[in-house]
C-alpha positions in Angstrom: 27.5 0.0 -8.5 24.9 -1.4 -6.2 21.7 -2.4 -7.9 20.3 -4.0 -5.0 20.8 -4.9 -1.3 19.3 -7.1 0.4 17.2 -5.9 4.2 14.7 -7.4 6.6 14.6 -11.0 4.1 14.2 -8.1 1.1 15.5 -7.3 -1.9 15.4 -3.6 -2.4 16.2 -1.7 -5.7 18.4 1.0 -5.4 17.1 2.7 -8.0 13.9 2.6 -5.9 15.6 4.2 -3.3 17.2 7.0 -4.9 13.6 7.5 -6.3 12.1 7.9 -3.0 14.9 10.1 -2.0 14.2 12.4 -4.9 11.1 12.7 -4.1 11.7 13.6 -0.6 13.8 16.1 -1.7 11.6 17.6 -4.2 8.9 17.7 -1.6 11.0 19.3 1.3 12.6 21.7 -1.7 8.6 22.5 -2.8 7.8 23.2 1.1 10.8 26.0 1.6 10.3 27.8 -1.4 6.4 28.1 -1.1 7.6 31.4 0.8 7.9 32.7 -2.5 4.7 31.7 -4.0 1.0 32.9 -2.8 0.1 29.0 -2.4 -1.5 27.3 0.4 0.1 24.3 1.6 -3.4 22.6 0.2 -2.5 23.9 -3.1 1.0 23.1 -2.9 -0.1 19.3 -2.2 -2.8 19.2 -4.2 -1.4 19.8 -7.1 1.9 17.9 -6.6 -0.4 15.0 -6.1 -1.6 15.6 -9.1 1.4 16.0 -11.2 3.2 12.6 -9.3 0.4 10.6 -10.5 -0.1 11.6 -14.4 3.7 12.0 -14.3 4.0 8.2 -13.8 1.8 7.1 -16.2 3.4 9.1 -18.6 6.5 7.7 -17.9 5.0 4.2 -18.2 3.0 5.4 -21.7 5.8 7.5 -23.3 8.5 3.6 -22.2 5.9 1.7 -24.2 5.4 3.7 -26.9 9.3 3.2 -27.5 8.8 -0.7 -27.2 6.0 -0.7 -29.6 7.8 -3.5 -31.9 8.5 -5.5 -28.4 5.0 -5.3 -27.6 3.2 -6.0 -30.6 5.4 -8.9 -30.9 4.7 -10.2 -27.3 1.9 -8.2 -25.9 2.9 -10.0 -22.3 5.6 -7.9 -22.0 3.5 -4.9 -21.3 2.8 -7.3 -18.1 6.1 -8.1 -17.9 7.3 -4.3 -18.1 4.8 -2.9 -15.1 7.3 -2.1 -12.7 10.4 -1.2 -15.0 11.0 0.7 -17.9 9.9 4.8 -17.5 11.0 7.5 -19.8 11.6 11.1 -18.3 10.2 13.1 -21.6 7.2 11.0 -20.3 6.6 12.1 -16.8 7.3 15.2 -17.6 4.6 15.8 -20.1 2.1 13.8 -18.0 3.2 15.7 -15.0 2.3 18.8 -16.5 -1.1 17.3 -17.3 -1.9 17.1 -14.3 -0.8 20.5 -13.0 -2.8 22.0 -16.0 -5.7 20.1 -14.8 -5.2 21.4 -11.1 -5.0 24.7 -12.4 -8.1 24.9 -14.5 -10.0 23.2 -11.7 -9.0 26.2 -9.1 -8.3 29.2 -11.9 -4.7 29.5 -11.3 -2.3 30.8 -14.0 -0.8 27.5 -15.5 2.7 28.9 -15.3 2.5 30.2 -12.0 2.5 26.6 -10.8 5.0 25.2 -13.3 7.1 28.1 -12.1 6.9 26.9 -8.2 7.7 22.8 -9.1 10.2 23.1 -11.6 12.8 23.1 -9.6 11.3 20.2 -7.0 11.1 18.1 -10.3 14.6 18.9 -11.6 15.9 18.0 -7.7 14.4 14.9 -7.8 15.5 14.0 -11.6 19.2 14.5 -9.8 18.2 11.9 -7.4 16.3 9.2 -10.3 20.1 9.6 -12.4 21.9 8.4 -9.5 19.8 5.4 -9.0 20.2 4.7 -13.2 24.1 4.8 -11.6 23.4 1.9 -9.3 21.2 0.3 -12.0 23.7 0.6 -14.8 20.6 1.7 -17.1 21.3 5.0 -19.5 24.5 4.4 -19.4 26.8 5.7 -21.7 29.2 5.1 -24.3 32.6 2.9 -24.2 35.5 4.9 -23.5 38.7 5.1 -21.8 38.6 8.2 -19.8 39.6 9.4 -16.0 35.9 9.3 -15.4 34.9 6.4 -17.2 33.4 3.1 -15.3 33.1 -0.5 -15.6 30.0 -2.0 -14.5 30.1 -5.8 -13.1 28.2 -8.6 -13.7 24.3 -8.4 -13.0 24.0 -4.5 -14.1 21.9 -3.8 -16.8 25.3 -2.1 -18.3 27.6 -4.5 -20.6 30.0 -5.6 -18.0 33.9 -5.5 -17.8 33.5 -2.7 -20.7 35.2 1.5 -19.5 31.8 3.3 -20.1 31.7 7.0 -19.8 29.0 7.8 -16.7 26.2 9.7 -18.8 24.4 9.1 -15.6 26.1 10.8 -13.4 27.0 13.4 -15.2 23.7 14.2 -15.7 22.8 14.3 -12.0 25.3 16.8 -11.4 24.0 18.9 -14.6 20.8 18.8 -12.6 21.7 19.6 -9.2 23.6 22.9 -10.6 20.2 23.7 -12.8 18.0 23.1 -9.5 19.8 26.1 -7.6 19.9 28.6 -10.9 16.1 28.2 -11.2 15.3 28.6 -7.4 17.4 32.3 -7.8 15.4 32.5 -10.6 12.0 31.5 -9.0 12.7 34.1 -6.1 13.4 37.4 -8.2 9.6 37.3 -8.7 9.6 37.3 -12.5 6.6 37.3 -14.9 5.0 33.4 -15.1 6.9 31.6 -17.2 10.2 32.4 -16.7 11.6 29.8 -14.7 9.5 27.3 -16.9 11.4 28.9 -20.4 14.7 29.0 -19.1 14.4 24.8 -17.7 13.1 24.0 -20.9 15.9 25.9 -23.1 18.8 24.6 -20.5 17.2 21.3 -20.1 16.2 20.3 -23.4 19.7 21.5 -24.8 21.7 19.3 -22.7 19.1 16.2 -23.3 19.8 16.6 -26.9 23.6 17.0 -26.5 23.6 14.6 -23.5 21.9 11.9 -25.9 24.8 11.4 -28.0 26.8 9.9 -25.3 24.6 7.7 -24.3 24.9 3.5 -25.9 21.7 1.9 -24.6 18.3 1.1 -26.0 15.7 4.0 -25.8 14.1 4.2 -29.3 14.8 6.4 -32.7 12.7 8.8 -34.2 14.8 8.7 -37.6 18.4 9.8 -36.8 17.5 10.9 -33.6 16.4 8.8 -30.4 13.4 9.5 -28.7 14.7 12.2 -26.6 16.2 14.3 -28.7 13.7 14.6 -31.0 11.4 15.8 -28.1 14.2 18.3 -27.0 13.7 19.7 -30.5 10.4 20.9 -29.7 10.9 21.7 -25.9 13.7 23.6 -26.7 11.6 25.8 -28.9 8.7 25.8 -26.2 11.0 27.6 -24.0 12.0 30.4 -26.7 8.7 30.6 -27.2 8.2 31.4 -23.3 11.1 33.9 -23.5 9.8 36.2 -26.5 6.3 36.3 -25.3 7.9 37.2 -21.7 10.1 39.7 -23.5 6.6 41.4 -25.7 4.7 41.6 -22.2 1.8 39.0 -23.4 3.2 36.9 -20.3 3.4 40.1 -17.9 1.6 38.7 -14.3 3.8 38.1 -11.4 3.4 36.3 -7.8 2.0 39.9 -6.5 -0.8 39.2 -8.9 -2.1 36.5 -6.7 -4.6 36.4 -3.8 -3.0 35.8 -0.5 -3.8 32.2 0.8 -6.8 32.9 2.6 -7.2 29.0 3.5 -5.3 29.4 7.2 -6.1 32.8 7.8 -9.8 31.7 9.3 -8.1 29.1 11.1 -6.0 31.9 13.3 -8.5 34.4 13.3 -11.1 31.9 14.8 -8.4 30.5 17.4 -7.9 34.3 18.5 -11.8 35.1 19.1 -12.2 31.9 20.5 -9.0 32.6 23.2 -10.8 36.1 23.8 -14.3 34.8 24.3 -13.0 32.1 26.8 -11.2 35.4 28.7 -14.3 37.4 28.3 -17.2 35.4 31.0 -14.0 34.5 33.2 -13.6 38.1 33.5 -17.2 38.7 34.2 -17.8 35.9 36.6 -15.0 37.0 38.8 -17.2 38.3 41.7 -16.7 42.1 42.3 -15.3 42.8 46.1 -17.6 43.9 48.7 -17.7 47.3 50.3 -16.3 46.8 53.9 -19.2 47.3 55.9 -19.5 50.8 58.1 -18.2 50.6 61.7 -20.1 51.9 64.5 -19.0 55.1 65.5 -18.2 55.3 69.3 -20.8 56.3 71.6 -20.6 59.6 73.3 -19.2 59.6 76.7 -22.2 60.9 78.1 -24.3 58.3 77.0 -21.2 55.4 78.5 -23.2 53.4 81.3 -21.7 55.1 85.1 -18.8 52.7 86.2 -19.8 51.4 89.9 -18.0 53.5 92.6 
């Protein structure tokens, strides 16, 4: 457990790291499987911008709505709380926010998109539950187990205490859902699909996931925070699959226009190439005709030689 090292006079979070990285990963993820999408890499980008940045305020909204005693008690510690504290549940909703909002600005199907960065987010969720690892945050509950870990001093786990690593096994619960939903996102299925199928998968292992976990995130009644959410995400995704299944969701990535947005770009490169070729061409003086040669004179008009 590393929470944070120390580079160039700097103290530098790991979970920070692992963030970047996950992003990184989701970004490079996004780029090699826009072959099997009809989106322009201004699309693409566009609306991943626009997802990153409502998904962090959720994240930030959904953390303070579970400290709402904390903060009405001390509303410092909203202050306090800028640059820690994020709930998943949170991004996630915000992060679809903004995709919906891309896709009403451009008229794209809303699930076409949701389709294409699914798995980018779920790659980069991998990456985020590693650096809760080095953190020691979501950590589970105590238990002596081959897999279990004790956290040292300084982590925000209870140290010296065998704690089974709900982190981690998360991640890799992730990492194996990221490469099922890219098979799914490349058999071309109606919109939706490999939106249903993360939130039935996902929200099913948040709820069970939940029970293993010891630390503070908030109770909705008997349940914390995020498995009442998984209640209703879970039945999202059902929702998904039967209207799938009926044919009310029916379109497909063949439905889509062909990115037009680079074509131009080529086609204007080519006649400009051909135009340059064209007056080279025609410059190039033609050769001239070699000019006639005298024919010889007749013998008897050759000049006498002197005898």
């Amino acid at each position: 457990m590393l929470p944070s090292f120390q580079a160039f006079g700097l103290t530098i979070p790991m979970y920070g790291v692992m963030s970047a990285c996950g992003m990184l990963a989701a970004f490079i993820l996004i780029g090699v499987t826009r072959k099997h999408t009809r989106f322009s890499e201004d699309q693409a980008l566009s609306a991943a911008l626009w997802a990153i940045i409502l998904g962090f305020l959720g994240a930030k909204v959904l953390y303070w709505v579970t400290e709402l005693k904390q903060i009405v008690a001390d509303p410092a510690y909203l202050l306090h709380t800028l640059r820690e504290g994020f709930v998943f549940y949170g991004a996630l909703i915000g992060g679809l926010g903004g995709v919906a909002i891309y896709a009403l600005r451009k008229k794209l199907p809303f699930f076409s998109l949701t389709d294409y960065f699914i798995p980018g987010l779920v790659l980069g969720h991998a990456f985020g539950r590693i650096g809760c690892f080095f953190a020691g945050c979501c950590y589970g509950v105590a238990c002596e187990s081959p897999i279990s870990i004790t956290f040292p001093e300084g982590a925000v786990a209870p140290a010296g205490v065998a704690l089974l690593p709900t982190q981690l096994m998360e991640s890799a619960f992730l990492f194996i859902l990221c490469v099922v939903l890219v098979l799914m996102l490349k058999k071309k299925k109606p919109f939706g699909n490999v939106t249903a199928w993360y939130m039935v998968l996902y929200g099913a292992w948040r709820f069970g996931i939940e029970f293993f976990r010891n630390d503070e995130r908030g109770f909705v009644g008997a349940l914390s925070t995020s498995q009442f959410i998984s209640i209703f995400v879970v039945l999202g995704g059902i929702a998904l699959l039967v209207l799938i299944k009926l044919g009310v969701l029916k379109k497909t990535v063949l439905d889509l226009p062909m990115p037009v947005e680079e074509e131009p770009k080529k086609k204007k490169k080519t006649d400009g190439a051909a135009a340059q070729a064209a007056p080279a061409k025609a410059s190039e003086p033609e050769p001239e005709e070699p000019a006639a040669q005298p024919e010889d004179q007749p013998e008897e008009d050759k000049p006498e030689e002197n005898e």
